[in-house]
N, C-alpha and C positions, 0 to 999 in steps of 0.2 A: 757856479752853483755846485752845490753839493750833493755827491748822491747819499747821503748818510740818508739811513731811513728813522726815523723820530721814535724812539720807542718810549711810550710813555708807561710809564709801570704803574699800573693801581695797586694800591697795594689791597689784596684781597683781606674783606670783612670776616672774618669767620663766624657765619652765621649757623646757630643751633637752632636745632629743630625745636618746634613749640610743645613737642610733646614733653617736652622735660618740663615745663611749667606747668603744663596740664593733667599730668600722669595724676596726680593725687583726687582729680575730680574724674576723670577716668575711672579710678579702682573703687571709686563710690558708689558712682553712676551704676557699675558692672554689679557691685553689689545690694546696691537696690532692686535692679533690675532681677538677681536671682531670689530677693526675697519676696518679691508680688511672683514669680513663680512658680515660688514652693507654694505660698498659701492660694493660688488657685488650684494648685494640682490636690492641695491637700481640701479643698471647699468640695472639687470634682469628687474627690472618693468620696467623702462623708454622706454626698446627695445620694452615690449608687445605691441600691437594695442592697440589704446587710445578707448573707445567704444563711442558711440555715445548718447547725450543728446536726439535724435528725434527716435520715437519710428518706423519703417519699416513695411508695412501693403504689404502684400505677395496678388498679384492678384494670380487667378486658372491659371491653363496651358493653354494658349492659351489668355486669358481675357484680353481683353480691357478697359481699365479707359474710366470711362463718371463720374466725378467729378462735383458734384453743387458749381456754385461757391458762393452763399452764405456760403460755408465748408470754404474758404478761408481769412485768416486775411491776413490784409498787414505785410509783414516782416515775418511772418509765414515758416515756411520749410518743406513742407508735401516729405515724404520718399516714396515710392513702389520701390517694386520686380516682377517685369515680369517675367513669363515662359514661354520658351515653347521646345520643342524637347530636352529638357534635359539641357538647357542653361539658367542659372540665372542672369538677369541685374538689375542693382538698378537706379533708375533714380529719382529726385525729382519736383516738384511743386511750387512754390514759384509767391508772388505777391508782385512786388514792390509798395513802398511806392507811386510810382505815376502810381498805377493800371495797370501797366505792366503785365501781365503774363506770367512766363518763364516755360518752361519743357526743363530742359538737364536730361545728363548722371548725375546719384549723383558722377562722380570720372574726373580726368586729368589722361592723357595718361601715365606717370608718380604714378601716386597711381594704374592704370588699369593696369599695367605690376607688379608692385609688388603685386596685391594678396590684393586688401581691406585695403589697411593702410589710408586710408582717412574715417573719422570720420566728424561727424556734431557736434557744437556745438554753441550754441544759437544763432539758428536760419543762421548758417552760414557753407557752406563745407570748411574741412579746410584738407588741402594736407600732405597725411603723409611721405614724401620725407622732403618737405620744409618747412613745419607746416606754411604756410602762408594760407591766405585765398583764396580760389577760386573763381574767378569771370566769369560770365557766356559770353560765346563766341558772338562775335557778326560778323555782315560780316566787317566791318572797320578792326576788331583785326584776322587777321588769327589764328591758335592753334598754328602753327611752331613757333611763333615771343612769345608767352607765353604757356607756356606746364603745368599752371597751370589755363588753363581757363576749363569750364565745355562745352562738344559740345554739342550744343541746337539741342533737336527731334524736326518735325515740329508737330504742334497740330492743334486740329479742337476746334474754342471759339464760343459759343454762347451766347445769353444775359442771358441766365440760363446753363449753362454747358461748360464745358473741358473736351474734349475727345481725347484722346491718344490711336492709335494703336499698339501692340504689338511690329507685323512689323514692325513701323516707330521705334521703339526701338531697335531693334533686327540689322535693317538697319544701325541705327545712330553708332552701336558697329564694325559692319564690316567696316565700311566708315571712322570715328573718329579716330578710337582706335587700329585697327589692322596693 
């Protein structure tokens, strides 16, 4: 008997990895996979609230606007925040080009049931339901026939001031909007 040991040689397969056939549905996949990405992240921003270009000056609790109107340009979009008993209204200021002076609500009945989705933006309220522009209420145009008008507070003008009661804010939200 022999002690020779048997070696049997295989000969080795050289097997490649399957990723080489598959690399091209790989870099598909990968790039599909970043295009439902963008366009959720891009669906996410467009839902946020758009923020506003005009900056919102918070009167005290209870405090009444007495505004000089030397403060006021024409076209201009002055923002406040009224308070009082715990209730926050935003209302703005605005002087038309043909020296008109308007005080409404800053929102339509329609952006005031949704929770603030109306934004200012140059020098204009724009509706965040219908992103159209908001135009200020008049007695001709009732609010029912357009629900994107803004309801006018009444004010007190002087040849040197605009004075806005809290009240008359506070009033214009229960009467308007509710």
């Amino acid at each position: 008997m022999s002690h020779h040991q048997i070696n049997v040689r295989h000969s080795k397969i050289h097997q490649r990895s399957n990723w080489y056939l598959f690399w091209p549905v790989c870099v598909i996949a990968s790039l599909l996979l970043l295009r439902i990405a963008f366009a959720a992240v891009h669906e996410y921003r467009a839902s946020l609230p758009q923020r506003s270009d005009t900056p919102s000056v918070l009167l005290g609790e209870g405090q009444d606007l007495h505004l000089d109107k030397s403060m006021l340009q024409k076209g201009q979009l002055r923002l406040f925040e009224a308070r009082s008993s715990g209730q926050r209204v935003a209302f703005l200021v605005q002087q038309t080009k043909d020296n008109a002076i308007h005080v409404a609500l800053a929102s339509c009945k329609a952006c005031y049931h949704d929770h603030d989705s109306h934004y200012a933006r140059k020098g204009e309220m724009i509706c965040g339901k219908c992103k159209g522009t908001m135009t200020f209420e008049s007695k001709s145009q009732q609010s029912s026939t357009n629900s994107c008008a803004l309801p006018e507070i009444p004010h007190k003008e002087t040849d040197r001031e605009v004075a806005v009661m809290t009240s008359d804010v506070l009033a214009q939200v229960a009467k308007a909007l509710r």
